[in-house]
Backbone as CSV, one residue per row, in Angstrom:
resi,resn,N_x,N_y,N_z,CA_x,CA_y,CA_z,C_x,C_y,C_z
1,UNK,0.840,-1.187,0.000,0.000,0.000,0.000,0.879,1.242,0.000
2,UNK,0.240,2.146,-0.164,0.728,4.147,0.339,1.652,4.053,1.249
3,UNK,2.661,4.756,1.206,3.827,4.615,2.497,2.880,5.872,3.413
4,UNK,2.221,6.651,2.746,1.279,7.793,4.364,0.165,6.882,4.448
5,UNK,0.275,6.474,5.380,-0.609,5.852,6.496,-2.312,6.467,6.650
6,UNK,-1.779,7.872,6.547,-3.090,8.335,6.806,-4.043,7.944,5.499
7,UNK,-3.324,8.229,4.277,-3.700,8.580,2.939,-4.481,6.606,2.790
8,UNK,-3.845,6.039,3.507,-4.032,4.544,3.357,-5.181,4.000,4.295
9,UNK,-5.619,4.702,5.478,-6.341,4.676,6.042,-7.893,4.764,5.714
10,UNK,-7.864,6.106,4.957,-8.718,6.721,4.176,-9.395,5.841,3.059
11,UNK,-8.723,5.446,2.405,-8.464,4.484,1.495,-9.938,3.059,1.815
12,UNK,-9.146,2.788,3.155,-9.665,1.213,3.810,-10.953,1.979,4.458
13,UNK,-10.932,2.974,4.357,-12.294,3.200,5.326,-13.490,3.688,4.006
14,UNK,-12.605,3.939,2.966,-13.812,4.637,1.666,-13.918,2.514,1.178
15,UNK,-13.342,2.136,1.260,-14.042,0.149,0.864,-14.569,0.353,1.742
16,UNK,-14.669,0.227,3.101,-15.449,-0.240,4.011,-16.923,0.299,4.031
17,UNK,-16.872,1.839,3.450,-18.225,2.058,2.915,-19.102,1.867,1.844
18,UNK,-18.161,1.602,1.045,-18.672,0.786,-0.151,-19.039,-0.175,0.102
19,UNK,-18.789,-0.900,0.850,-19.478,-2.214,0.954,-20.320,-2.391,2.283
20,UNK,-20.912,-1.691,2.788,-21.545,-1.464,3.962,-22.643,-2.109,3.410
21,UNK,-23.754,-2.335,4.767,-24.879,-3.486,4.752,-25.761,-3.432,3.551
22,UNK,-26.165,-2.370,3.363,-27.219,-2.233,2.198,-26.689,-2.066,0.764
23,UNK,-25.407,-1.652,0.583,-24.984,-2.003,-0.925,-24.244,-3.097,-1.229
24,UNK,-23.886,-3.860,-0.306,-23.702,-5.279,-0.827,-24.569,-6.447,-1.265
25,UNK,-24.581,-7.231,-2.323,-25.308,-7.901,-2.607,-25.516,-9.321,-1.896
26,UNK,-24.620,-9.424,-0.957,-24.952,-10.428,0.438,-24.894,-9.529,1.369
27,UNK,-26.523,-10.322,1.620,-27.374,-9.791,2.533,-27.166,-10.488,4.244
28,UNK,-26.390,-11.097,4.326,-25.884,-12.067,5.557,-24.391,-11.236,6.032
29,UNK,-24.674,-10.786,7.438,-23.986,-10.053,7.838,-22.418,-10.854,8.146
30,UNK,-22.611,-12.182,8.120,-21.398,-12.481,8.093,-20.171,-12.302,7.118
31,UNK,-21.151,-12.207,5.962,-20.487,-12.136,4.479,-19.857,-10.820,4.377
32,UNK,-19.789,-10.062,5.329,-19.116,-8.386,5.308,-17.785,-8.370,5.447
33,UNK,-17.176,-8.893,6.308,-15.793,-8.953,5.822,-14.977,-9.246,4.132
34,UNK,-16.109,-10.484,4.172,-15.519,-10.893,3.230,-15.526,-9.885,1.875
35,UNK,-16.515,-9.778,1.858,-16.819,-8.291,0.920,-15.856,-7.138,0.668
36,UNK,-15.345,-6.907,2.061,-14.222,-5.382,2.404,-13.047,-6.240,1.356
37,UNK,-12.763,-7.276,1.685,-11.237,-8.563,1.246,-11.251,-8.438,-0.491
38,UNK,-12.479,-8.813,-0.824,-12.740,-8.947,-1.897,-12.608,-7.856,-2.958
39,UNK,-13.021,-6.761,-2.312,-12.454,-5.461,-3.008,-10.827,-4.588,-2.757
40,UNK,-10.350,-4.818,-1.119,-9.143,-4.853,-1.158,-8.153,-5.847,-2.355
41,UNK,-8.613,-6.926,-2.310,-8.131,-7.904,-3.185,-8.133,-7.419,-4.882
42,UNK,-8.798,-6.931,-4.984,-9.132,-6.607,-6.196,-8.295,-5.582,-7.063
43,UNK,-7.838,-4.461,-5.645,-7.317,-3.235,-5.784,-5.642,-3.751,-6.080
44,UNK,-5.186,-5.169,-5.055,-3.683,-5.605,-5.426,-3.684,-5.781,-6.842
45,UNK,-4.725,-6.951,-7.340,-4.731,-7.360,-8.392,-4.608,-6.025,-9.111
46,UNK,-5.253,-5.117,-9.136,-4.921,-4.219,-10.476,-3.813,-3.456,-10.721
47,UNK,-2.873,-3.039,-9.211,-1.497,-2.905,-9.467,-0.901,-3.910,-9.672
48,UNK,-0.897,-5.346,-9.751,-0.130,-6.137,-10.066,-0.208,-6.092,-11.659
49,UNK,-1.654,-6.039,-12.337,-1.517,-6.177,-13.649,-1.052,-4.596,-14.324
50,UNK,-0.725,-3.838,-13.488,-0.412,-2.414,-14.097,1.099,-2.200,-13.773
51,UNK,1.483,-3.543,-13.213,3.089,-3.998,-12.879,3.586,-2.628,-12.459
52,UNK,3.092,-2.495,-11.040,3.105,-1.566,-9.961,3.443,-2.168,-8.525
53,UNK,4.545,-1.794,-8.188,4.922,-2.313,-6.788,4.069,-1.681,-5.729
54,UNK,2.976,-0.459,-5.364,2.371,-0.194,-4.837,0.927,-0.030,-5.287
55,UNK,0.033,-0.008,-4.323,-1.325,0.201,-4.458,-2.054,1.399,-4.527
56,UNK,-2.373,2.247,-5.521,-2.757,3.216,-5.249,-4.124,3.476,-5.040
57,UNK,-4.899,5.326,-5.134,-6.200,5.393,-5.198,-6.681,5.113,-6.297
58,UNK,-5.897,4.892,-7.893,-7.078,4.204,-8.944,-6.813,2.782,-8.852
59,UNK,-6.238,2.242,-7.958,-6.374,0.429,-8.066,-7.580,0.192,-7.009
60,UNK,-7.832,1.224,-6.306,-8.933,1.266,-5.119,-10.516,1.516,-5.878
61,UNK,-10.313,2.366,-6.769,-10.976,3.013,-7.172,-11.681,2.135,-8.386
62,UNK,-11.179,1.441,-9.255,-11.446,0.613,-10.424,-11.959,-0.901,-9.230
63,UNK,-11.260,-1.231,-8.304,-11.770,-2.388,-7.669,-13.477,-2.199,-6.926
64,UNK,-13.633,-1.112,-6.783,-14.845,-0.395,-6.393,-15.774,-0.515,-7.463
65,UNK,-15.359,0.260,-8.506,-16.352,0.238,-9.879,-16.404,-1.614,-10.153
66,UNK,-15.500,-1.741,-9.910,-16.169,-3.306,-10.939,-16.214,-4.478,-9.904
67,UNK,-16.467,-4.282,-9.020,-16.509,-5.073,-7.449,-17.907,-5.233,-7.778
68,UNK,-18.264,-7.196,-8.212,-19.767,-8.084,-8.456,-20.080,-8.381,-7.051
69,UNK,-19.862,-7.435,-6.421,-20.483,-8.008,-4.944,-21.148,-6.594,-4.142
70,UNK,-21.015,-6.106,-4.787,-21.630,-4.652,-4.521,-22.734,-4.212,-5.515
71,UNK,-23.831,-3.823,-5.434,-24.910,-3.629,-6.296,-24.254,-2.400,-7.466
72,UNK,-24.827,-2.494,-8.443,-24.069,-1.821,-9.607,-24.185,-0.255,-9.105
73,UNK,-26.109,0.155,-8.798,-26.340,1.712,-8.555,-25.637,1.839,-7.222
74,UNK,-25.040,1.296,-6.442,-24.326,1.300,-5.200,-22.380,1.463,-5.779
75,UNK,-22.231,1.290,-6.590,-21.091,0.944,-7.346,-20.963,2.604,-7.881
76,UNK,-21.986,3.081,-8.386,-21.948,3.882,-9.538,-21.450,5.439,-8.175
77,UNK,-22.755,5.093,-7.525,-22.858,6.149,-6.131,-21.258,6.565,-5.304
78,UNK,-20.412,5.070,-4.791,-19.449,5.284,-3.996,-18.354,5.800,-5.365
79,UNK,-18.066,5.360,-6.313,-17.582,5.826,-7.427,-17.014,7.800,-7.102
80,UNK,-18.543,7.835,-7.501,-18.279,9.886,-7.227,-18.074,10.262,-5.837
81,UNK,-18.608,9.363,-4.598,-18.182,9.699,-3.688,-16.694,9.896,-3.504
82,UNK,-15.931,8.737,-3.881,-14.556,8.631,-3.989,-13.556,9.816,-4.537
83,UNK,-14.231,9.847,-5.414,-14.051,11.179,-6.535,-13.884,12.330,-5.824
84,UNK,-14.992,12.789,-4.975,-14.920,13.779,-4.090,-14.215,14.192,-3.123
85,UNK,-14.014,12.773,-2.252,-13.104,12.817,-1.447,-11.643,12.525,-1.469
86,UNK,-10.950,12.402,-2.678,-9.659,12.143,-3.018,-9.402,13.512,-3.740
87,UNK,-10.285,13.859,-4.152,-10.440,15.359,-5.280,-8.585,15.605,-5.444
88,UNK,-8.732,16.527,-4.234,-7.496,17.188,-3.692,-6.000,16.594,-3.999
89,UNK,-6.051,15.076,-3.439,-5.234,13.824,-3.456,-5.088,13.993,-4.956
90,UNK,-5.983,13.207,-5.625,-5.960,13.254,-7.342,-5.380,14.421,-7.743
91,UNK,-5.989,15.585,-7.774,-5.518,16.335,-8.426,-3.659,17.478,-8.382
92,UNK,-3.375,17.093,-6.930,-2.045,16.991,-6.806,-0.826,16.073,-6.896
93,UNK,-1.535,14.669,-7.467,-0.551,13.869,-7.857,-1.038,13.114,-9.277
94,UNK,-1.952,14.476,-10.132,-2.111,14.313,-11.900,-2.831,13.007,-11.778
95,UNK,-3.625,12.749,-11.009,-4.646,11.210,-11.124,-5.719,11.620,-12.122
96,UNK,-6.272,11.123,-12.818,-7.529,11.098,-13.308,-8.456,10.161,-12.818
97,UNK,-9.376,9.839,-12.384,-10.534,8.963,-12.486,-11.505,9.041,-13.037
98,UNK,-11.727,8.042,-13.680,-13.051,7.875,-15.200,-13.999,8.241,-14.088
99,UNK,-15.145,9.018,-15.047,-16.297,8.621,-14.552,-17.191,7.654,-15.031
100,UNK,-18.002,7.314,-13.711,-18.637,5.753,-14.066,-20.031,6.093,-14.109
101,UNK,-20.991,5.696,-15.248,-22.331,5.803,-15.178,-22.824,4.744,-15.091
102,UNK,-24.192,4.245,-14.946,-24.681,2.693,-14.557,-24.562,2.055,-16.072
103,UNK,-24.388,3.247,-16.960,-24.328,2.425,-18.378,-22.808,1.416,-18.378
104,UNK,-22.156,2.081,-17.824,-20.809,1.647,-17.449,-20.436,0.162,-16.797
105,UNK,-21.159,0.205,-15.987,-21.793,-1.127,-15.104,-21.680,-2.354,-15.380
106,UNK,-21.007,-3.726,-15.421,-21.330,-4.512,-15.912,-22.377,-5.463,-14.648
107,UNK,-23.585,-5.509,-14.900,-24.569,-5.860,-14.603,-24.876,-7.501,-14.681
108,UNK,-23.800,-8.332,-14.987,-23.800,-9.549,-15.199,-23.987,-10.057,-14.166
109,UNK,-24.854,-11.493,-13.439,-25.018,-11.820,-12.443,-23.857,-12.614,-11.794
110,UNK,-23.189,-12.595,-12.283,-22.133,-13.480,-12.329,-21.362,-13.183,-11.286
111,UNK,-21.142,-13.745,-9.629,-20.667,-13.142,-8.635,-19.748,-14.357,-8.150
């Protein structure tokens, strides 16, 4: 991950709302961890395939958008939230993040 801690913190706490009780698509409260893992997980995987020794906010950010365990309009929502709250972050270290519309979405049931 981020060598600032704080910046990494932030990070684990914007998944953790993304995947909070009502926008995950398991509805069994046990399944919540697993959910947070699954999108952390997601975020390694995409610096690994962007053959990146660290994790940044668009490997967080793309694992969010396309995270099948989170409802798509719940997907689309934390998306701009993210957006908002990195604003600052992004825009002093030249990040871009796509924006995501539900057209964007892949909606496949496939979880």
């Amino acid at each position: 991950m981020l060598q600032n801690s704080y910046l990494t913190k932030e990070l684990m706490d914007s998944i953790v709302d993304a995947t909070s009780e009502y926008k995950r698509v398991y509805g069994l409260s046990a399944m919540y961890p697993d959910v947070s893992l699954s999108v952390l997980s997601g975020a390694f995987s995409n610096a690994l395939f962007e053959n990146r020794n660290v994790v940044g906010i668009e490997d967080v950010y793309i694992a969010i958008r396309d995270s099948k365990r989170i409802y798509p309009d719940s997907r689309v929502k934390e998306c701009q939230s993210f957006k908002q709250k990195f604003a600052n972050v992004c825009a002093s270290e030249n990040i871009i993040l796509p924006d995501v519309k539900i057209e964007d979405i892949d909606t496949g049931n496939d979880l």
